[in-house]
N, C-alpha and C positions, 0 to 999 in steps of 0.2 A: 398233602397228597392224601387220597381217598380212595377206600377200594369199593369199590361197586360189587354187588351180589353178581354169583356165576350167572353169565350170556350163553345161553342154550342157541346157537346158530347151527342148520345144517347137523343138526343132533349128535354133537357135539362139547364141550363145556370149555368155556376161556370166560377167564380171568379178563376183566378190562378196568384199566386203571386210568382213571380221570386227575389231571391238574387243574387248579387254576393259580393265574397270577391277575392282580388287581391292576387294572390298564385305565390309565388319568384319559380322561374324552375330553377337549376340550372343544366347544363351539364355537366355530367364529363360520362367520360366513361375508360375502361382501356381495353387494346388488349393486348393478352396473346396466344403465337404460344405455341403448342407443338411436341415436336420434337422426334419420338421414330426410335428405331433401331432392328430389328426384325419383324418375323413374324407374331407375335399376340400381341393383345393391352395387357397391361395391365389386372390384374385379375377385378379390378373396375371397366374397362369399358365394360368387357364381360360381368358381372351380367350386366351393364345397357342395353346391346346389350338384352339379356336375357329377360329382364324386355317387352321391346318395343316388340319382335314378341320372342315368345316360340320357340326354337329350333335354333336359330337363330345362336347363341355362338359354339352349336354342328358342324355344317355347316362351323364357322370361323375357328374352329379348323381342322377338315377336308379338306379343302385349305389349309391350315398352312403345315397339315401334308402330300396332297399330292404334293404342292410346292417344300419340301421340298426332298423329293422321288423324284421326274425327277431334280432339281437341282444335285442329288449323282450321278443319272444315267447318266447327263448326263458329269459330274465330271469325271466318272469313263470310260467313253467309250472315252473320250479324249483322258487322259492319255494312255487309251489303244489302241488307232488310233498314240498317237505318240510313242509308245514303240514302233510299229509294224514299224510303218515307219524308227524309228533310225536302225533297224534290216535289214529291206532295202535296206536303203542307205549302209550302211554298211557293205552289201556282197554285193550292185553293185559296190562300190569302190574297196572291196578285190578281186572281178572281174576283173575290168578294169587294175586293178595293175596287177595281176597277167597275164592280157593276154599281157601286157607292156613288164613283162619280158619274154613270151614265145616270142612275137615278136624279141627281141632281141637277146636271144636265137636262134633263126630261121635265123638271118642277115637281119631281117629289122628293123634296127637303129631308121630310122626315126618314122618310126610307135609306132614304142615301145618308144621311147620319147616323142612322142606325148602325145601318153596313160599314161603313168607315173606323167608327167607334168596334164594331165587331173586331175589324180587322185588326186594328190597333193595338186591340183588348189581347188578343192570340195572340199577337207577336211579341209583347211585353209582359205575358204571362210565360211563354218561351222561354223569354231571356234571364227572368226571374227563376224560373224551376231548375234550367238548365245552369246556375249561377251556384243555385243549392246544392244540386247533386256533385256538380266538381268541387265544394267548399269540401262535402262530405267523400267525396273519393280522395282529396289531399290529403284529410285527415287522417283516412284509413291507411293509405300507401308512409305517411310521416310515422303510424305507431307499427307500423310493419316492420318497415327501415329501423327504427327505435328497437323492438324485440330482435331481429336479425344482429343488429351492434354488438347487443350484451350478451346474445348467445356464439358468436363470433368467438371468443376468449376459452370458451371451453371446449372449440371444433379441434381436430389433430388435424384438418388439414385435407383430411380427404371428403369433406362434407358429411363429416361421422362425427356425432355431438356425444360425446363418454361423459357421464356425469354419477360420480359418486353418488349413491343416496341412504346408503347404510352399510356400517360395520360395526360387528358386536366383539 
């Protein structure tokens, strides 16, 4: 114990007497990621979203919900931009075939093999490119499925991946 010179406070004089006792700090800390999948947290963390500003949860979910709306939209306008194109292609080739064999019909040989070979050429080139890109969409959906597996084991369950990554 230790006494301090007199504390003129309030023009006055006191006496202040300081302790100390030696206090062990020990560090430890633990870091903990969480890892979710979907558009909205957890119902535990929306009440806490809830709790910090009123309304707050109503607004996450409305993102969620309109997110998900222009994702279908725009899902669906795809698919429907590529239906229309296979449709397309598809009379431009029955096209070109077909003017291949009035060409030939007509006695222009060359023309009309040309045209045929054209068409041919497109639609085996099609089935080639379109052969690649689903090898390479398997591939990608099998190391997805593959990553998903092994992080499966560390999920609790609610789509909430808790993974240790340090403690000292």
């Amino acid at each position: 114990m230790t006494d301090n010179p007199t504390d003129r406070r309030n023009g006055r004089d006191e006496k202040t007497v300081s302790t100390s006792t030696p206090v062990e700090f020990q560090e430890t800390y633990e870091h903990i990621e969480l890892h979710r999948s979907g558009p909205l947290p957890p119902p535990a963390e929306l009440q806490r979203y809830e709790r910090a500003l009123p309304g707050l949860a109503d607004r996450i979910v409305k993102m969620a919900e309109a997110e998900g709306n222009e994702r279908r939209y725009r899902d669906q306008y795809r698919l429907t931009t590529e239906r229309v194109s296979l449709y397309l292609a598809t009379f431009l080739v029955l096209v070109v075939f077909a003017g291949g064999f009035y060409a030939i019909l007509e006695g222009k040989e060359i023309a009309g093999l040309v045209s045929l070979v054209a068409a041919l050429a497109a639609l085996v080139s099609t089935f080639i490119v379109g052969k690649l890109a689903n090898v390479k969409i398997a591939k990608a959906d099998a190391d997805l499925i593959n990553r998903t597996r092994g992080s499966e084991s560390e999920s609790n369950g609610n789509g909430i991946i808790e993974e240790e990554t340090g403690q000292k």
